[in-house]
N, C-alpha and C positions, 0 to 999 in steps of 0.2 A: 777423498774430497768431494766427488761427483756425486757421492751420496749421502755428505751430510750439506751439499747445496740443493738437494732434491726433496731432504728432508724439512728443510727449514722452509722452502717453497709449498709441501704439502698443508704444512701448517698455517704459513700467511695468507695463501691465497684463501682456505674457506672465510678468513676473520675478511679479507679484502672484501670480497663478496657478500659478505654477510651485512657489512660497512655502507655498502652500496646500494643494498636490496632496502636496508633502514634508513638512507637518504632520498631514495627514490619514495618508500611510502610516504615523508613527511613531504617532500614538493607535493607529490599527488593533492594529500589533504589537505593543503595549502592552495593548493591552484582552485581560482575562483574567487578570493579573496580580495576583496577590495583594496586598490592601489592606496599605498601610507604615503600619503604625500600631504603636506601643508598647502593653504591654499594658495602663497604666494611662492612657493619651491616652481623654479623651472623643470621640469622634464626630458631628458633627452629621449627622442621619439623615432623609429625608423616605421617607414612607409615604404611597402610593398608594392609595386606597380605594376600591371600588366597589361598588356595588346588588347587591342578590341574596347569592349563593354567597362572591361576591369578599371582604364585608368578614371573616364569620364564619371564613373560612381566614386572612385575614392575622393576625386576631388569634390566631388558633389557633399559627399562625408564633411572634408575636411575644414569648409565652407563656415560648420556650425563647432568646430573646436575653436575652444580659447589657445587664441592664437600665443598670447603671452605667457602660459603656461606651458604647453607643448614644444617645447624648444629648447636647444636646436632640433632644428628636424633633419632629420638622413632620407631623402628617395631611392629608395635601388629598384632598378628596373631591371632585366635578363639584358643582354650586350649587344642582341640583334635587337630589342626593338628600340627605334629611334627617334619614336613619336615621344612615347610618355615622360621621360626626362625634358624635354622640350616646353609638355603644357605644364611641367610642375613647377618649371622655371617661368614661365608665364605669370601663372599663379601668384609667384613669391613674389615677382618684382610692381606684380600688381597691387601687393598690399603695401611692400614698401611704398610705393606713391600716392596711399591713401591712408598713408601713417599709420598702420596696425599692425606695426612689429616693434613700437614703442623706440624709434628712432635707432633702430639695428638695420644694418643694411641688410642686403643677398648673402652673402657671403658670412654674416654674423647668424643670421636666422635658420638657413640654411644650405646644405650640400649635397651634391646631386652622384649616386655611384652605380655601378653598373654589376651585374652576377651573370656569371654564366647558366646558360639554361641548364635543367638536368635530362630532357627532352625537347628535340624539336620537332615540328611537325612534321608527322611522315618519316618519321627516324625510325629506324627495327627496333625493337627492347632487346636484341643481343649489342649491339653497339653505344645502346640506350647505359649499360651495366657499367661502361667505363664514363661517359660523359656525367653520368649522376655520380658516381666518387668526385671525381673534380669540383661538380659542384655544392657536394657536400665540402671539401676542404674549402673552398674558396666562401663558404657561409660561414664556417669555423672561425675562419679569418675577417672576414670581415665584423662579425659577432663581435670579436674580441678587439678589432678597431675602434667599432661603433660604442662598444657597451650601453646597451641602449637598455634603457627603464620600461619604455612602453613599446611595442610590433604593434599596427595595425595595419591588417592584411584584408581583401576580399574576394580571393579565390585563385589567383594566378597559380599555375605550378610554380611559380618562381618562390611562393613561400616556403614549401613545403621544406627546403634544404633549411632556410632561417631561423624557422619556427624549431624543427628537433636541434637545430643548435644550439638556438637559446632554452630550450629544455635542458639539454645534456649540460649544461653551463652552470643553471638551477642544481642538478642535480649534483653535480663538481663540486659545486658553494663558490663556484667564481662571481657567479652575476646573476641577480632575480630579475629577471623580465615581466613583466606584467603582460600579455599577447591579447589581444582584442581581435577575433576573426568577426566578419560581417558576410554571411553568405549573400551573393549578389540577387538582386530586385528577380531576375530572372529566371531565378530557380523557384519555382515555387508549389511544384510537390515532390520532388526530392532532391538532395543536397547533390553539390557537386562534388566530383573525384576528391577536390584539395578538401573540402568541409568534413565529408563523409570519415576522412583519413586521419583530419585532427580531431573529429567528434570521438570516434571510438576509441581512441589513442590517449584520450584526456590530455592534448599538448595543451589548449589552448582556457585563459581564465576565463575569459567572456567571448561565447558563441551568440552572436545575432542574429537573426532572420527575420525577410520582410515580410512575411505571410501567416498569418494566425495557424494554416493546417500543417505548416511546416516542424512550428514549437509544440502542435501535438502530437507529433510523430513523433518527434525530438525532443525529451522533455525537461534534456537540460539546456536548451537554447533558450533564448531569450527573445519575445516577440515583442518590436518595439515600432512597427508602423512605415507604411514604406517611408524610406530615406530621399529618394528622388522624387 
C-alpha cells in the first residue's frame, strides 16, 4: 500500500508543480496591468502604515485619492506603533465632517487593524526567523479578512509580509490584488530594503518614485514628481 501511495504522489506532485510554475508565469505577465474597475465600482483598499516618515507621506498620498472610489479603506499599521492608526483616524473623521465620504460614516468608510512586526528594531535576525513566520501567518490572515482589490504601501517593513501574501493569493486564484508601492520622497538615489525586495521580486504592479535618477536606475518604476 506504501508504495502504491508513493507512487501515485510521484506522479501528482510533478503535475502540482508544473500547475503552479504556469500560474505563477500568468500573474507575472499580468502584474502591471491596469486596475478593471468601472468608474463608479467602489474599491476595497488596504493601506500600509508606518513609524517615522512613512505614515506622514502616505497620508499626504492619500489626500489626492477619490475618496468615493477607494472604499472601504483597511489601515494596518505593525502593533507597537501607536502613532499611525491614530492620525489615520484623524484623517477619516476629518473628512467625514467635511462631507467627503458621501454621507458614510468612520466606521462605514473605514477600519483601523494592527500586524505584528516581522522585525523590530535592534532585534538579532536569529530570533528575527521566528517573529517573521508569525508575521507572515498573521498577513495570510488578515489578506484573507480584508480581501482587498487595491495595497498601497510606501516602504515600511510592515509591507513586505502583506504584499508576498497578496501575491501567493494571485497566484492561488484566491484574490487579484492590484499593489501600488510608492518609494518614499527620501530615497532618492537608491531604493529602500522594502522597494528594492518588491522591485526584483516583481510583487508589486505599480512601482513609483519621486526622483527622475531613481526611474533610471529603475526602469520599470514610474517617475511621477514629488508627492509632498
Amino acid at each position: 500500500m506504501w508504495h502504491e501511495i508513493s507512487g501515485n504522489f510521484c506522479y501528482v506532485f510533478p503535475i502540482l508543480v508544473a500547475a503552479i510554475v504556469v500560474r505563477a508565469a500568468y500573474v507575472l505577465y499580468w502584474t502591471g496591468r491596469s486596475l478593471r474597475a468601472s468608474a463608479s465600482e467602489r474599491v476595497r483598499t488596504l493601506i500600509v502604515l508606518g513609524s517615522g516618515g512613512h505614515t506622514a507621506e502616505m497620508l499626504s498620498i492619500l489626500n489626492v485619492l477619490q475618496k468615493d472610489k477607494f472604499v472601504p479603506r483597511y489601515y494596518v499599521a505593525a502593533v507597537t506603533d501607536n502613532m499611525s492608526l491614530q492620525k489615520a483616524r484623524v484623517l477619516e473623521e476629518s473628512l467625514v465632517q467635511q462631507g467627503k465620504n458621501s454621507g458614510r460614516d468612520i466606521l462605514e468608510a473605514a477600519q483601523f487593524m494592527q500586524i505584528y512586526r516581522s522585525r523590530e528594531v535592534g532585534q538579532s535576525y536569529f530570533t528575527s526567523i521566528g517573529t517573521t513566520l508569525i508575521a507572515i501567518v498573521h498577513a495570510l490572515w488578515l489578506t484573507l479578512q480584508i480581501r482587498p482589490q487595491v495595497i498601497i504601501c510606501n516602504g515600511p517593513g510592515t509591507c513586505i509580509p502583506l504584499c508576498v501574501s497578496a501575491y501567493l493569493f494571485k497566484v492561488l486564484g484566491l484574490r487579484w490584488s492590484t499593489i501600488f508601492y510608492v518609494e518614499s520622497i527620501a530615497r532618492v538615489r537608491k531604493l529602500s530594503l522594502s522597494g528594492l525586495f518588491l522591485y526584483k521580486l516583481h510583487l508589486v504592479d505599480q512601482f513609483v518614485v519621486q526622483w527622475p535618477q531613481l526611474q533610471k536606475k529603475y526602469p520599470r518604476a514610474h517617475y511621477v514628481g514629488r508627492l509632498m
